[in-house]
N, C-alpha and C positions, 0 to 999 in steps of 0.2 A: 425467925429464920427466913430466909429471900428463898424464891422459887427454887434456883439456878443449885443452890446448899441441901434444899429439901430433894431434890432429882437426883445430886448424887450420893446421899445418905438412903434416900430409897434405893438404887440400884444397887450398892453395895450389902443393904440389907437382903432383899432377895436372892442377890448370886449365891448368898453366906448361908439362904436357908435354905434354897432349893440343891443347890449341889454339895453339902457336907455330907461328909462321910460315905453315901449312899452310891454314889457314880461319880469319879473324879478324870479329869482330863490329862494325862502325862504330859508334863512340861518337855519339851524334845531338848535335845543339848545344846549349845550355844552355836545359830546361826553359821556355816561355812560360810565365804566370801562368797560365793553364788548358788548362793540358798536364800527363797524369796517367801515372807509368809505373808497372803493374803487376807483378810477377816472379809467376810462376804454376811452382806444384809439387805433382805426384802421384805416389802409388803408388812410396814406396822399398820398404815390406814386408822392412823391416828383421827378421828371425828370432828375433833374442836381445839381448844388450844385449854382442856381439862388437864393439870399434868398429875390426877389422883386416878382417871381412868384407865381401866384394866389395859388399853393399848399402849399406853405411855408407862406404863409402870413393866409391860412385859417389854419396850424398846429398852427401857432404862437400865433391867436388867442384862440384857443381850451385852450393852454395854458395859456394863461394869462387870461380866464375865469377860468380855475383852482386856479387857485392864487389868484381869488377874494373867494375861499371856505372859510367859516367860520362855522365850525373850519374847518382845512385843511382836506384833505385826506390822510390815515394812507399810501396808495400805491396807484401805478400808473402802470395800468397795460396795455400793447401794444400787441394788437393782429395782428401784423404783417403787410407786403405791405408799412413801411417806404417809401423805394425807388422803384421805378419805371423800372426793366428791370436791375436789380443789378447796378445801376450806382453808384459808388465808392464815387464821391463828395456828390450826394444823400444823400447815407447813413452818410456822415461827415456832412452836415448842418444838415442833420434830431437831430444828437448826438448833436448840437452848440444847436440848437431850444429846446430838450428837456432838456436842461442844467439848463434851468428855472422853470422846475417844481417846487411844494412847498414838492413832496415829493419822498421817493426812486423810481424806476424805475426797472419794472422787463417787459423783452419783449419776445415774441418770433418771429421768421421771416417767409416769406408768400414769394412764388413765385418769388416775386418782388426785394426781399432780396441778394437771391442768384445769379442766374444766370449772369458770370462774375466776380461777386463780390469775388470770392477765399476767403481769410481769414479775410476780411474789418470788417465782423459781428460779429465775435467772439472777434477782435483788440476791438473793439468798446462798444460791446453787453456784452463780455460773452458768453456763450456756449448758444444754441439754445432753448435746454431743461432745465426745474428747477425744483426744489423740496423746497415749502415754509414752515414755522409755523409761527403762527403767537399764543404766549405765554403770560401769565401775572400771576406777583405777586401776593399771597393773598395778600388783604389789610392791609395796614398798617395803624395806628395812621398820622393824619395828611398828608400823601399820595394823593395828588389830582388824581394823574395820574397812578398807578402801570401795565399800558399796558407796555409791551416790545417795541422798533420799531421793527419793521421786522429784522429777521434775515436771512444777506443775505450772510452770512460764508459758507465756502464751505462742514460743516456738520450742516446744521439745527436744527437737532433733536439732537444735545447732550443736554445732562442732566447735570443741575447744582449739586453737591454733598453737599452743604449747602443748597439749598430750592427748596422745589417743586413749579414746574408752573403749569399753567393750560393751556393746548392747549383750545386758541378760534378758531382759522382758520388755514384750511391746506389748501395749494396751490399749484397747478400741472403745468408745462406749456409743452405742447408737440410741436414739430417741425413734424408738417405735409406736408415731401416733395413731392414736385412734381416728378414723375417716370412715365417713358413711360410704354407702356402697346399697345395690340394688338389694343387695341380699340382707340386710344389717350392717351393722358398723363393723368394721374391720380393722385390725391392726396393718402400718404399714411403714416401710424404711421413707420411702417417696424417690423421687425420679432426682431431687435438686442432694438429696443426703447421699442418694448412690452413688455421684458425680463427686461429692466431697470425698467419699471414701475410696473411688479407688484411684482421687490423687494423693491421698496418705498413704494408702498399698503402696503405691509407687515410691513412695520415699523409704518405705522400711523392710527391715530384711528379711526374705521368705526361707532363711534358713532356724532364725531363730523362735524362740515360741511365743504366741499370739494368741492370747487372752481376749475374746470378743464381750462386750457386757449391752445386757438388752433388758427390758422390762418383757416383752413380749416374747416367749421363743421365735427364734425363725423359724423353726420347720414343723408342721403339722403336727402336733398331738391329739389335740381334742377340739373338735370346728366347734359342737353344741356350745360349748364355754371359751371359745374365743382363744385359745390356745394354739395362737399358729399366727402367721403374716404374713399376711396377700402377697409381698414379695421378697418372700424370705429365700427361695430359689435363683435368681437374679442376684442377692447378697450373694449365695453360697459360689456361685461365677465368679464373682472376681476375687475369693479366696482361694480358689485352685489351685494358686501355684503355692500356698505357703505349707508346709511339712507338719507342722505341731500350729494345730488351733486349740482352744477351748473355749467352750459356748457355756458361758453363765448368765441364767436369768433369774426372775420373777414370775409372779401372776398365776404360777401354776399355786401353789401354797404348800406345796410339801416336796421334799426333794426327790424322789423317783415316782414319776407316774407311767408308763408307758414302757413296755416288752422293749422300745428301743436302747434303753437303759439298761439292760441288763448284762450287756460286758461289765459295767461298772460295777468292782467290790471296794472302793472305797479304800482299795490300798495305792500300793504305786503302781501307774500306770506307763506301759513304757508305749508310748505311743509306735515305735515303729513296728512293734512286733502285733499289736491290739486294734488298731485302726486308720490301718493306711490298705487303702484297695489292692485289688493286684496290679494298676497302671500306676500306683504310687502314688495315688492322690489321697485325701484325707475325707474319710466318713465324717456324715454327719450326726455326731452324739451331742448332747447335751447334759450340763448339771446344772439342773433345778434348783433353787435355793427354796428351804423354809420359811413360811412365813414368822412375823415376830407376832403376829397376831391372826385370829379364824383361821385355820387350816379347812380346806376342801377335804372330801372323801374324793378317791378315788372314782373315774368318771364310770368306770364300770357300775358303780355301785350307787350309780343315779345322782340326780340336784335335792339339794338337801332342802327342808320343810323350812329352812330357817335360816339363809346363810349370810349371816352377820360379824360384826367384830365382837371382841371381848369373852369368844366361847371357853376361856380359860387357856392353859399353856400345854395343852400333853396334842404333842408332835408340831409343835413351832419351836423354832430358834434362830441357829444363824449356820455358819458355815467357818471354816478355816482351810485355806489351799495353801500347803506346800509345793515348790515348784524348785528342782535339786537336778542338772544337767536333764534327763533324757525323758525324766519322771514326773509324773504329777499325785501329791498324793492330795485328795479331799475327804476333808471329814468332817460329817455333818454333826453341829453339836444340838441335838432334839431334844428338848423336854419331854420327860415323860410324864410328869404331872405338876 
């Protein structure tokens, strides 16, 4: 049996043994015409290019619980930390494991990604940073389906000359690198990526909802662990004018860390009534993604004696965002053991 056959017979065996019977995920009904399902995944920090280690075998699972989505999800989006310390082979099984998604693949890299790694991410990935739309036909006669899939061309937003679409979802992904700094190393967007983004802002619509995706949060959690970027304030400037953002990342390793999270119940969220100020701008929240591998403790509850990969699967996984006119719903899918 070839690697590529053993990856997806293991991921299939695990989804089948960890989720029967015990905790099962309700399949929603088939997709509306602007109804958008997300799969969101961070931080395997795969070590090497083992594909029998406990990191690779909890991605593969992650995965092939994907695959059991009915209906699929429209994208699959990766908040960075792939690999582990930039290790080359890492990032090539991380690419073999994610090969089985059910659906396109848009990432951006963490820490973990780079250092080392020279041009492995870009060979592999794609450029760091992206610019999405996510468009659809008027309805047609007979038309089950008139969504677009994602376009993932290297100019998103051109405009068809025979028929108007309709932007449902724009998506952002920024590469928030790590840079020294007096005080330690620091996460940061940089001064040349903030220039790029808000000539993108500029092309797209501040009415519609705006999906940000970052390894790093932008806005301060936790300094001790690096849980924040230097200029994550400056990003939130040139979003002001847009109505419906969400902030999806990594790096944290589990999905609510911070009292700032706590409007968040993981049902629908209706943004105008939930987090918009009283000048009608849009708060700063975040959704954290789980790790697919070592989850943190909580920062309250100190740095762990040990904190490594492979510590087994109870409170890592992945994520699924629904996004349905006004609402966002997320649901974390966590292992519990």
């Amino acid at each position: 049996m070839d690697r590529r056959k053993f990856l997806h017979r293991l991921g299939w065996s695990l989804a089948a043994a960890w989720t029967a019977s015990r905790w099962g995920w309700p399949a929603p009904a088939q997709a509306a015409t602007e109804t958008l399902r997300l799969a969101l995944l961070a931080d395997s920090h795969l070590p090497d290019g083992n594909d029998r280690g406990p990191e690779a075998r909890a991605l593969a699972r992650a995965v092939a619980e994907m695959r059991k989505l009915t209906p699929p999800p429209d994208l699959v989006l990766f908040a960075g930390d792939l690999a582990h310390a930039g290790n080359t082979n890492a990032l090539a099984l991380g690419k073999e494991i994610l090969s089985d998604l059910p659906a396109p693949l848009a990432a951006v890299r963490g820490e973990g990604d780079v250092s080392g790694s020279g041009p492995t991410w870009r060979r592999l990935f794609g450029a760091p940073r992206f610019s999405r739309v996510f468009s659809a036909h008027p309805q047609r006669p007979g038309s089950p389906n008139p969504m677009d899939p994602l376009n993932l061309n290297a100019n998103p937003l051109r405009k068809t000359k025979n028929e108007k679409r309709k932007t449902i979802l724009q998506i952002l992904g920024l590469d928030t690198s790590p840079a020294p700094s007096p005080q330690g190393p620091i996460f940061q967007v940089g001064r040349e990526q903030r220039q790029w983004l808000s000539r993108e802002l500029a092309r797209l619509d501040p009415g519609m909802p705006l999906v940000i995706l970052s390894h790093a949060p932008l806005v301060e959690i936790f300094r001790p662990w690096r849980q924040w970027t230097q200029d994550g304030p400056e990003v939130m400037r040139l979003l002001s004018g847009f109505s419906r953002v969400y902030f999806f990342h990594g790096h944290v390793h589990q999905e609510a860390v911070s009292s700032q999270l706590s409007a968040f119940s993981y049902g629908k969220i209706d943004w105008n009534k939930t987090f918009l100020t009283e000048n009608r701008k849009p708060k700063t929240e975040n959704l954290p993604l789980p790790a697919t591998a070592w989850p943190l403790p909580s920062p309250l509850q100190g740095t762990p004696a040990a904190a490594r990969p492979g510590l087994g699967p109870r409170g890592c996984g992945w994520g699924l965002a629904t996004l349905e006119d006004a609402s966002l719903t997320y649901q974390p899918k966590v292992w519990p053991a």
